[in-house]
N, C-alpha and C positions, 0 to 999 in steps of 0.2 A: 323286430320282424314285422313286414306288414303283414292285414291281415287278410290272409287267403281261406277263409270261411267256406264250407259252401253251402248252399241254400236250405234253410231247419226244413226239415220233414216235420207235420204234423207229430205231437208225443214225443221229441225228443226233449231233454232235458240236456242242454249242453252245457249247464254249470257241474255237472259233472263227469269225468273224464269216463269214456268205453272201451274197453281193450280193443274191439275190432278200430276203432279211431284211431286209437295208440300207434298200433299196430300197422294201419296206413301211412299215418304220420313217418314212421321209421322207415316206411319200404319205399317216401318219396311220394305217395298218393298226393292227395287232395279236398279227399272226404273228411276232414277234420277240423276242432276249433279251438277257443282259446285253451279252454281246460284239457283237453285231449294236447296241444302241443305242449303246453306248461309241466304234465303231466310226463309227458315223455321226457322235458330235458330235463324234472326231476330225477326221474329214473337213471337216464343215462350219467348222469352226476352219482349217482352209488355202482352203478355197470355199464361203464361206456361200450360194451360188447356186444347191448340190445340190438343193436342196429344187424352187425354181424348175424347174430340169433335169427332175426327175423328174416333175414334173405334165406341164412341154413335152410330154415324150416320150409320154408317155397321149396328150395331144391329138391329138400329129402320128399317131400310130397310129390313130385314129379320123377323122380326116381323110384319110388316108392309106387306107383300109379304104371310107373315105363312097367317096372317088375312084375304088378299084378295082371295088367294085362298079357305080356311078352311070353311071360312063363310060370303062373299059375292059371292061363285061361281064365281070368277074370271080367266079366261083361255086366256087373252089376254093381253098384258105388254107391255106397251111403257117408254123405261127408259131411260132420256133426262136427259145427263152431266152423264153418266155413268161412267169416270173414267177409269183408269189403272184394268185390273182385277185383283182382290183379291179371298179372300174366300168367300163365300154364295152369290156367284152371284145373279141377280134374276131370268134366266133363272133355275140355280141350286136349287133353294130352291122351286121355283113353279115346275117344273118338277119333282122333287123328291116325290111331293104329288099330281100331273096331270100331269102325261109324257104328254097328249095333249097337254099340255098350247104350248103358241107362244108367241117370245119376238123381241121386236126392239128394238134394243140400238141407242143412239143417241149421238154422242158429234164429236167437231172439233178437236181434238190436234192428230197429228201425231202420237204420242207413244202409241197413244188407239188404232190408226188403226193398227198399226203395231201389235197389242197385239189382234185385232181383231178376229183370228183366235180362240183364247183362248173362245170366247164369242159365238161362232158359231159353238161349238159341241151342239146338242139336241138328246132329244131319238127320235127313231124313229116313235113314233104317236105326237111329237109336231115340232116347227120349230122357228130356231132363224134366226135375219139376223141384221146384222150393217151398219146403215146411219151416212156419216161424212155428217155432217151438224151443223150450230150452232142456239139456242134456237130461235135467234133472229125473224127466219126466218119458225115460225110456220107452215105458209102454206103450203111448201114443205117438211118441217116433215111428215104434215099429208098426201099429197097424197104421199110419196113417202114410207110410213106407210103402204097404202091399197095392197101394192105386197105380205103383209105376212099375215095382222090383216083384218079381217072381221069388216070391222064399221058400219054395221048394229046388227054385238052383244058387249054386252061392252068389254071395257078396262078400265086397268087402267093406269092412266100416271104418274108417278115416277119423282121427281126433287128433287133431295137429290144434297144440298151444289150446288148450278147452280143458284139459284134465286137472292143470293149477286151480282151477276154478271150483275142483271138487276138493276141499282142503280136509275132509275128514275122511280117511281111507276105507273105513267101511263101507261108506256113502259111495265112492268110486269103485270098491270092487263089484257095490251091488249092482249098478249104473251096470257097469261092463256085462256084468252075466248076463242081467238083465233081457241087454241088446243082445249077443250073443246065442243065449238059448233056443231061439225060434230059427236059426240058423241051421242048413243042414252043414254036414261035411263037406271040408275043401272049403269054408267062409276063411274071410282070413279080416285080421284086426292089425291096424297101426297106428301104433299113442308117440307123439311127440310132446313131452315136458321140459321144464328144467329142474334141473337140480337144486338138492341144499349149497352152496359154498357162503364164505361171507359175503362178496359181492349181492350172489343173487337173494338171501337171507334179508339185507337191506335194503336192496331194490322191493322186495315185499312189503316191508316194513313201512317205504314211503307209499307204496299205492296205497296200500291199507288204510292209512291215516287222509285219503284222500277222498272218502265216504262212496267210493266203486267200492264192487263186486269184492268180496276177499279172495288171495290168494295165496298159496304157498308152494313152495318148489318140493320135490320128493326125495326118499334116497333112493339110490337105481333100485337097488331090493327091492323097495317098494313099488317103482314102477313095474319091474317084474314079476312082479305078484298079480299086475293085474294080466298076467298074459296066463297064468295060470289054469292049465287043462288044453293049453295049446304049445303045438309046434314052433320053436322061435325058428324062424329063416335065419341062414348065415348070414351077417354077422353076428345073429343075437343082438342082445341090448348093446349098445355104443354109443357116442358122441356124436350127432347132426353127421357132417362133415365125410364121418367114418363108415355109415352105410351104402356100400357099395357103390362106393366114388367112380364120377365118370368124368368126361372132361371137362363137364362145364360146372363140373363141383369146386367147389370154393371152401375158404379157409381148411382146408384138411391140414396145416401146418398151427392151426390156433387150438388152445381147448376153449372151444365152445362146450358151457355149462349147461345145456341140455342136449339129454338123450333121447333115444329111439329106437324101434323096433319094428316089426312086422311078424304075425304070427299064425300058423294054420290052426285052423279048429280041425281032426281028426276024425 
């Protein structure tokens, strides 16, 4: 393969792989190197389905994004492990149907910030803004959140492909409340993971051993645990794919190995 590198951002470390790289890698980006594509065709050699996975998850976030604006009047987005930008942003897709709306991005990897600017055009009646910060450290999401989002009206809080990263469930229910609690009623939460199967089990196995971030996949139990004192939306927990397919959804015919959801706080 040649090599389509693209230019080091100061503090990157590219002899080891970053899920946000990964991740571009798969979706066709740009933003990535050798260890990030090495990486990926590791993976995809234990789950050729990554690829699949990683378009799913755009979708359901843009579905997911259509819904909270359309029909829960949702005008306020906190999007934690937001990733390299691509297409259908969630500022882009909530704004395209309430210029109002207002978005914080949230994630730590260098190549986001740098890409940052990309995430912080808005129309002129809404307002975006990006925090490098990482999940772990909810508290200072949320106040450093209140510079753009009103939390005395809801939000929603967005964690698409971030939550494998929380591999000890305590650790991620607390994460969730965490964010959650300073939320009034009517905030609504959406986690996209993957699951345990043997593929994805072994796909962990090799990132793991590839001195990134750990991760592991969950059982949906689990993942529904973290929706816990909330309203799950129809369809409940399901398969990427299977939340409320529209037409430009894809693989609805595969099982794709991770789930999803969307859920009211009350």
């Amino acid at each position: 393969m040649s090599d389509t590198s693209a230019p080091v951002p100061p503090g990157i470390d590219t002899s080891v792989p970053h899920p946000a790289r990964v991740w571009d890698y798969w979706l066709g980006g740009k933003d990535h190197f050798a260890a990030d594509r090495e990486a990926g065709e590791h993976l995809l050699g234990a789950m050729p389905d990554w690829v699949e996975v990683a378009r799913a998850d755009r979708q359901f976030l843009a579905r997911a994004v259509r819904y909270l604006v359309r029909e829960a009047g949702i005008r306020q987005f906190l999007d934690i492990g937001t990733g390299i930008p691509t297409a259908n942003n969630t500022h882009e897709v909530a704004q395209s149907l309430a210029p109002e709306s207002r978005i914080v991005y949230v994630d730590n990897d260098p190549i986001v910030l740098v890409h940052a600017r990309a995430l912080l055009t808005s129309t002129p009646e809404g307002a975006t803004a990006y925090l490098d910060a990482d999940v772990r450290d909810p508290d200072r999401i949320v106040e450093a959140a209140r510079a753009t989002l009103d939390l005395s009206e809801p939000v929603a809080v967005t964690m698409l492909a971030i939550m494998e990263f929380i591999t000890d469930q305590a650790e991620a229910l607390s994460i969730v409340g965490r964010l959650l609690a300073p939320l009034p009623s009517g905030s609504h939460l959406a986690i996209a993971q993957p699951v345990h199967s043997e593929a994805i089990d072994e796909a962990a196995r090799r990132w793991n051993e590839s001195g990134a971030t750990p991760v592991s996949g969950r059982h949906p139990e689990e993942i529904g645990a973290l929706f816990a004192g909330l309203e799950l939306v129809e369809p409940g927990l399901v398969p990427l794919p299977k939340w409320r397919p529209d037409e430009a959804t894809s693989f609805t015919d595969r099982d794709i190995p991770s789930y999803c959801a969307v859920g009211r706080k009350p």
